[in-house]
C-alpha positions in Angstrom: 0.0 0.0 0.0 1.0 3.2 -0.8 1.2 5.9 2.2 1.1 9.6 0.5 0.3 11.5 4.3 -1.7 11.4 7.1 -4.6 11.7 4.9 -4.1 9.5 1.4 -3.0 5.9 0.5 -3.7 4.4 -2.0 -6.7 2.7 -0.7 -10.4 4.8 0.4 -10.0 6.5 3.5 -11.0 5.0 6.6 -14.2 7.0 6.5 -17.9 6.4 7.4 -18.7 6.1 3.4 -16.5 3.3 2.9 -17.6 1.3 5.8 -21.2 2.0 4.7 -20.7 1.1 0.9 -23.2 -0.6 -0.6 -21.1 -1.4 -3.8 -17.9 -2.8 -2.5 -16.7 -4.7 -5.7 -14.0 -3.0 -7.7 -12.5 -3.5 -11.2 -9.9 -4.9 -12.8 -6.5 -3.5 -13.4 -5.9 -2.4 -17.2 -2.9 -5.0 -18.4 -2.2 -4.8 -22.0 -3.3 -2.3 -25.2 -7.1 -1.1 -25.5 -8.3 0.8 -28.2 -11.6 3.2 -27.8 -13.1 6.2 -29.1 -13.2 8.0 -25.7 -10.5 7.7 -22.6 -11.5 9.2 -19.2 -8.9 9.8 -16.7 -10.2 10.1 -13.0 -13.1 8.2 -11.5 -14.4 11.1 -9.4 -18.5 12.2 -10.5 -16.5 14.0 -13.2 -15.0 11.1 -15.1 -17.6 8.9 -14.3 -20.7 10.6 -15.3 -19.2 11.3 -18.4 -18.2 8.1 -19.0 -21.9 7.1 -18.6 -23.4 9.7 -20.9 -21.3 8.9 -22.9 -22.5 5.6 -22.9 -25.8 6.0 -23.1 -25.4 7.9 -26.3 -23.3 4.8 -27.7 -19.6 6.1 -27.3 -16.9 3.2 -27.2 -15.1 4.5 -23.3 -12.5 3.5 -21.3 -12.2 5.1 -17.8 -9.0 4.7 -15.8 -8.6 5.5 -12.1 -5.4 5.5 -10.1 -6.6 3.8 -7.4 -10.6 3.0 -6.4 -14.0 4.5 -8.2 -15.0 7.4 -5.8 -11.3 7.2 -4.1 -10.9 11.5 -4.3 -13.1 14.3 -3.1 -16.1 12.4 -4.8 -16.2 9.5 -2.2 -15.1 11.8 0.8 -17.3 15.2 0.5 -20.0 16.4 2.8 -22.6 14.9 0.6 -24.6 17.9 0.1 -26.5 18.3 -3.4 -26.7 21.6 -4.8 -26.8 23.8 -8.1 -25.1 26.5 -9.8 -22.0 27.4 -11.8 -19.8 29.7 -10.3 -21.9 32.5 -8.5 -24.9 31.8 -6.5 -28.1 31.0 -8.6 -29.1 33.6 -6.6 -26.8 36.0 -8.0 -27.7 36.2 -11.5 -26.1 39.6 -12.0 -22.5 37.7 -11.5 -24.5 35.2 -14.1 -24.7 38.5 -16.5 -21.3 39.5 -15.9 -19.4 36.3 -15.7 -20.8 34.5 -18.9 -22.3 37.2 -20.7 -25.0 36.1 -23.5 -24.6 32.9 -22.3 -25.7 34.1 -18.3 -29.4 32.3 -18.8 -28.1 28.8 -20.5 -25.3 28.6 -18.0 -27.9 29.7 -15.0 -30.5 27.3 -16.4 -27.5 24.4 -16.6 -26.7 25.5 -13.1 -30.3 24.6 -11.6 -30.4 21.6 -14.3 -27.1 19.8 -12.6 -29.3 18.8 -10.0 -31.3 17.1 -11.5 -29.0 14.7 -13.9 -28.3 13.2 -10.3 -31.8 12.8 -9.5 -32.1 11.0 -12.9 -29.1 8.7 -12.6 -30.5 7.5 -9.1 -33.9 7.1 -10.4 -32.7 5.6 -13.2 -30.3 3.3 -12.5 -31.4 2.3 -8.8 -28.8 3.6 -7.2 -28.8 3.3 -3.4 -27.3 6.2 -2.1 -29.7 7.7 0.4 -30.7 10.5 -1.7 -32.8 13.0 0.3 -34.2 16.7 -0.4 -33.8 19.5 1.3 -31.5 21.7 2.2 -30.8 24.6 4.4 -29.0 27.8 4.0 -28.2 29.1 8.0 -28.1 32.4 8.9 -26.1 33.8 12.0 -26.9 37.0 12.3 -29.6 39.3 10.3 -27.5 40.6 8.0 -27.0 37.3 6.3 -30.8 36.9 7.0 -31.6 40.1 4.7 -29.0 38.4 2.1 -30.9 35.2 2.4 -34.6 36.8 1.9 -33.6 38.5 -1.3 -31.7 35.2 -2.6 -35.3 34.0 -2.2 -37.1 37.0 -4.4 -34.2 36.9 -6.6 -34.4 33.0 -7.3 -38.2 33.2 -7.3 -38.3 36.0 -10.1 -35.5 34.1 -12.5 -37.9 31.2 -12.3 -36.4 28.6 -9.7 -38.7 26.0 -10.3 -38.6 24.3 -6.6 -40.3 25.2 -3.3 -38.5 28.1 -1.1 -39.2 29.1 2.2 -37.7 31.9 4.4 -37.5 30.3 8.0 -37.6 33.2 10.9 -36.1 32.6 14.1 -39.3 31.5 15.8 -39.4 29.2 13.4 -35.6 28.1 13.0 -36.3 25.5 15.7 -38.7 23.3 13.0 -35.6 23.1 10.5 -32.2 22.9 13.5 -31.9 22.4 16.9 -29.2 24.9 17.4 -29.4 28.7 19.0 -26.2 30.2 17.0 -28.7 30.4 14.0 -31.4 33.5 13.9 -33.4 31.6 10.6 -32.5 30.7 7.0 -33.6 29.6 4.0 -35.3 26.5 3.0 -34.4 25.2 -0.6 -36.2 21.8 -1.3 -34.6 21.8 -4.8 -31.3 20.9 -3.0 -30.7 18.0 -0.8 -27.9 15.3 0.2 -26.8 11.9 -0.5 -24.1 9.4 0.3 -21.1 10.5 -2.1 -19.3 7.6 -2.0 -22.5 5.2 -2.7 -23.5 7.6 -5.7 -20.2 7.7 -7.6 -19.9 3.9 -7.4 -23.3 3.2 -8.7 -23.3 5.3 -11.1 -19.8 3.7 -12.2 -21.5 0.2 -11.9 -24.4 1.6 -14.3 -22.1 2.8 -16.6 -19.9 -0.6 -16.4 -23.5 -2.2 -17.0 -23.5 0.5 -20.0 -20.5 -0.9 -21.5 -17.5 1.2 -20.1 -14.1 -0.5 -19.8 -13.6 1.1 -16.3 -9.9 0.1 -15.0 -8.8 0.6 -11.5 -5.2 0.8 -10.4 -4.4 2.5 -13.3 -2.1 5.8 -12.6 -1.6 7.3 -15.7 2.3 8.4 -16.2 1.8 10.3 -19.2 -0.6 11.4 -22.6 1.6 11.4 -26.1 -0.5 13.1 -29.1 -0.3 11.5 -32.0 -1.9 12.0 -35.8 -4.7 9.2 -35.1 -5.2 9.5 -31.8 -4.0 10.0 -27.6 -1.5 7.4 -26.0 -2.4 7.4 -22.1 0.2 5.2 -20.3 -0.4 3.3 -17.2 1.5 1.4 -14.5 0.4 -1.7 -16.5 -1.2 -0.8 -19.5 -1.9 1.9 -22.5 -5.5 2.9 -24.0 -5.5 4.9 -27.6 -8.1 6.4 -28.1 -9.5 9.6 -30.5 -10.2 12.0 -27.6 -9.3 11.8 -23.6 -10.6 13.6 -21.3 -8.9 15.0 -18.1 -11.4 14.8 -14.7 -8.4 14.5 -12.5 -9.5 17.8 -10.2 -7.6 18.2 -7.2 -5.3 15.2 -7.8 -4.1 15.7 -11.3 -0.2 16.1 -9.7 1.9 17.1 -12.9 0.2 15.0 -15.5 -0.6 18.8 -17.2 0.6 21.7 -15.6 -1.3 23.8 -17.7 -4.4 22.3 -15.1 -2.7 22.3 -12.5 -1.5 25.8 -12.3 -5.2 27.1 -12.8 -6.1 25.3 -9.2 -5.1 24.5 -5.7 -5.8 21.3 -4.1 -7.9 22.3 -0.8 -8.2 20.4 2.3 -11.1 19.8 3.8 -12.3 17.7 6.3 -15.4 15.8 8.1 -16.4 13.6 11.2 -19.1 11.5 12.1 -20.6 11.0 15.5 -22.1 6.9 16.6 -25.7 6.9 15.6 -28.0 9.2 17.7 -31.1 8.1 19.5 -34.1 8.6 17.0 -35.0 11.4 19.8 -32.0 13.4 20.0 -31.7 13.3 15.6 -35.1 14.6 15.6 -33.8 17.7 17.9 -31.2 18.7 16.3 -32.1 18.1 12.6 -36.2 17.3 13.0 -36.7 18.0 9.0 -33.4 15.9 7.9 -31.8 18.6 5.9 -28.5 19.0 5.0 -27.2 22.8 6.2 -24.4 25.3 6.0 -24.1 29.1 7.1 -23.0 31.6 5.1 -19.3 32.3 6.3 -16.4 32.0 4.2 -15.2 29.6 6.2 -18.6 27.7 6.7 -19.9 24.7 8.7 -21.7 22.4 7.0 -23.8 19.1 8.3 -26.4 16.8 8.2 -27.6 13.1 9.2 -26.7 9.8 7.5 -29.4 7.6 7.6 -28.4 5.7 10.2 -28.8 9.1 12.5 -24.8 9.9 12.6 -23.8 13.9 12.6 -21.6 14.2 9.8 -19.8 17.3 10.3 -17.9 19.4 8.3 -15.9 22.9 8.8 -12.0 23.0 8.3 -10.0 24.0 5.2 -6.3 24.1 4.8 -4.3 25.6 2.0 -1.1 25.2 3.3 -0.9 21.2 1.8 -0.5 20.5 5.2 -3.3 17.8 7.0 -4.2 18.1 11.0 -2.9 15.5 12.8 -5.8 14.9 15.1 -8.9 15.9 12.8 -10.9 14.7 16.2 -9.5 17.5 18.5 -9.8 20.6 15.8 -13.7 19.4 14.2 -15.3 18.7 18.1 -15.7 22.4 19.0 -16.5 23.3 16.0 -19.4 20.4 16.2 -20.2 21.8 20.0 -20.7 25.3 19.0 -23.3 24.6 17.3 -24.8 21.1 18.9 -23.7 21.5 22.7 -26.5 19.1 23.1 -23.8 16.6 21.7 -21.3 16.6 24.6 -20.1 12.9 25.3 -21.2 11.7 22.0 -18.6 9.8 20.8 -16.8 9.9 17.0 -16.5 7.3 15.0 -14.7 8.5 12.3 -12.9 10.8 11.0 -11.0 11.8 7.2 -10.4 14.6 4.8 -8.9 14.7 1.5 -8.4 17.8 -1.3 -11.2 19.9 -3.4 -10.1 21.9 -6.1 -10.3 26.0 -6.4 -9.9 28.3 -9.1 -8.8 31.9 -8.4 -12.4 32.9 -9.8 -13.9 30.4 -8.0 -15.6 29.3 -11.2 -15.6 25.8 -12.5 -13.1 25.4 -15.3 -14.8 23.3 -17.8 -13.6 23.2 -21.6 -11.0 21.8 -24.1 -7.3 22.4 -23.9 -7.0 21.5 -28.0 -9.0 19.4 -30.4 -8.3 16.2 -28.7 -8.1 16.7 -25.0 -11.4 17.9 -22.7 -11.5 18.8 -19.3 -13.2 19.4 -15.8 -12.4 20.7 -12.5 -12.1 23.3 -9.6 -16.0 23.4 -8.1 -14.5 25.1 -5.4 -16.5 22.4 -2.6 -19.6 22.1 -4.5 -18.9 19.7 -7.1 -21.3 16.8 -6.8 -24.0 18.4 -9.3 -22.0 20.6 -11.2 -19.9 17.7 -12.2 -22.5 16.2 -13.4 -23.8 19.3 -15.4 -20.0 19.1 -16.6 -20.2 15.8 -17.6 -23.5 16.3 -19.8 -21.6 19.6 -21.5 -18.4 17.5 -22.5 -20.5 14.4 -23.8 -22.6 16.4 -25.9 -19.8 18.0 -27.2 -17.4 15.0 -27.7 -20.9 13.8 -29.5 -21.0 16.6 -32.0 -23.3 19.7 -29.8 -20.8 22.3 -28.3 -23.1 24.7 -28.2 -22.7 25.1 -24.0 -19.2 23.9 -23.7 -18.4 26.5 -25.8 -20.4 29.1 -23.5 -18.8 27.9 -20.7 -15.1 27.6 -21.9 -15.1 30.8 -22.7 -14.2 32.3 -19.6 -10.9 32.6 -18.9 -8.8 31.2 -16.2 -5.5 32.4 -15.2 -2.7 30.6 -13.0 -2.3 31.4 -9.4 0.6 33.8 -9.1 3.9 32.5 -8.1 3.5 29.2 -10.2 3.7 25.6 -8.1 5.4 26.4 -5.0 3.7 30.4 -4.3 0.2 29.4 -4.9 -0.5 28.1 -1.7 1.0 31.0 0.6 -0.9 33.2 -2.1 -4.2 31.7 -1.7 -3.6 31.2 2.4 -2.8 35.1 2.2 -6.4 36.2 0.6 -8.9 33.0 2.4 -7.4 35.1 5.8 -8.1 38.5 4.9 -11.4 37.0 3.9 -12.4 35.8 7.6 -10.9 38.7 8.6 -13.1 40.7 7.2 -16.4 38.4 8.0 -14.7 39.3 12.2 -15.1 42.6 11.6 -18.1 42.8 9.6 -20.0 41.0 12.3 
């Protein structure tokens, strides 16, 4: 086994998804020469929703993962479903002045993200514990204002699911906790179990006819007139067109990727299973929820009535040692009730983000397509992704091309500055959210 940090091997982390996976079989390593139209490297959401709508529209595809389906930030998020490309759906000013003519497609494609998972699960049985609803927390009622015109706002672009603005009489009904003063209620949004969605969707798309290969680092991509060499460890696949869903953990295969994002880390713990009684107190509707800070909190209950808690980022490349002892306070500040509740687990891993904070989704020539940095809140958008490049690799560009569009510079300071760059401006942004109450 391979031991990267305190954080990675090359096996799924010790989390509460992988001891709760409900599709434990895994594929074969790639030995020997394939030949397809179509290689995807990285079996995040990314590469494997692509793979399967690429499927389903009768693409020949080979998918090869370094390790395990689902073994990045798509088997180790927070789990929490929700739209948008970039700027807030809320927000469709930034919509206006981000994609410009394209600002309603890319908006609409922003809502629509959602529901490609909702289809996939539907559609392919997928057990994953996919639940609606969702809750945006506010702390104080400046953020409440901000969350009452996100509500008119969504409502007059056309939001097509049920919103409600919860008051702080009411904040009670949606989470047991008195740091929030109310929120809003989004039912179009929801949560899932990551790891159980990517590998069921990689199963359907196995089912589909995808030559999915795990164990299969790729060393390098060589261009040639017919077609893209991608080398393994054990193997090669030619194929006419590749495309790169690597996100955080691309490492040097292209700089010209890496450079445009930082690897993030983030981190979650879950609690043993609550008493039916004390779940219903501190989460009585089941919704997944996060405030509004820069540096957020973000939570909800697995089925089996854990906590799964989430509020730590590092840009430093540098993991906590004891994740335990720097998430518990966090998870008391806002549950006291939870005192003496013991965790059972505990991980973290990377997410990807662009210095625009905008997904970076497009082509890098003729050949070679691409999709990464959702800045935390990939598990939709990926999928939105994933239905752009397909359509395009099948002959309709007209969104990738929208999208693509925007540009996307390097972080300052190339490979070894980014990080102290990015650390610089994340604390001068919770700086300011100290001071501005």
């Amino acid at each position: 086994m391979r031991i990267r940090d305190s954080i990675h091997s090359d096996r799924l982390p010790a989390s509460y998804y992988a001891a709760s996976s409900n599709y434990p079989d895994g594929f074969r390593r790639l030995e020997g020469n394939v030949h397809v139209e179509v290689c995807v490297v990285g079996g995040g959401y990314t590469g494997v929703a692509t793979a399967l709508a690429l499927a389903e529209k009768g693409v020949d595809v080979a998918l090869v993962e370094q390790n395990s389906i689902g073994w990045g930030a798509s088997g180790r998020n927070g789990g929490q479903i929700l739209g948008g490309f970039g700027p807030e759906l809320s927000e469709f000013d930034k919509y206006q002045k981000t994609y410009g003519p394209a600002a309603e497609t890319l908006w609409q494609a922003g809502v629509d993200c959602v529901d490609i998972v909702r289809s996939n699960v539907e559609k392919y049985g997928i057990d994953c514990d996919l639940t609606w609803g969702y809750f945006d927390a506010a702390m104080n009622e400046r953020q409440m204002r901000d969350l009452a015109a996100a509500k008119i706002s969504l409502e007059q672009q056309g939001y097509p699911h049920a919103l409600k603005t919860i008051s702080a009489s009411e904040v009670g009904s949606v989470v047991g906790s008195k740091k929030f003063v109310g929120g809003l209620v989004n039912q179009g949004w929801g949560h899932c179990h990551p790891l159980n969605l990517v590998r069921g969707e990689a199963k359907a798309a196995a089912d589909s006819g995808v030559k999915i290969f795990e164990d299969a680092r790729v060393s390098k991509l060589e261009y040639k007139d017919d077609g893209v060499v991608v080398d393994t460890d054990w193997g090669r696949v030619t194929a006419d067109k590749v495309v790169m869903a690597c996100n955080a953990y691309i490492g040097k295969l292209v700089p010209k990727l890496a450079n445009r994002m930082l690897p993030v880390g983030s981190y979650i713990i879950a609690t043993e299973p609550l008493s039916d009684d004390l779940a219903a107190e501190i989460l009585p509707g089941n919704h997944a929820v996060c405030d509004q800070r820069w540096a957020l909190d973000y939570f909800r209950l697995s089925a089996d009535n854990r906590l799964l808690f989430g509020g730590m980022a590092t840009y430093s490349g540098m993991h906590p040692k004891d994740l335990v002892k720097k998430m518990r306070p966090k998870m008391l500040k806002v549950f006291p009730q939870l005192e003496g509740m013991k965790i059972d687990y505990q991980w973290g891993g990377y997410l990807a983000v662009g210095l625009n904070r905008i997904p970076q989704i497009g082509r890098l020539n003729a050949r070679t397509y691409y999709a990464q940095a959702y800045a935390g809140h990939g598990v939709a958008p990926s999928h939105g992704a994933a239905e752009m490049i397909a359509d395009a690799i099948t002959g309709n560009d007209r969104r990738l091309a929208m999208i693509e569009a925007v540009k996307h510079k390097p972080f300052p300071g190339g490979r070894f500055l980014r990080k102290p760059v990015l650390a610089t401006g994340m604390a001068f942004e919770r700086f300011k959210e100290l001071i501005g109450g």
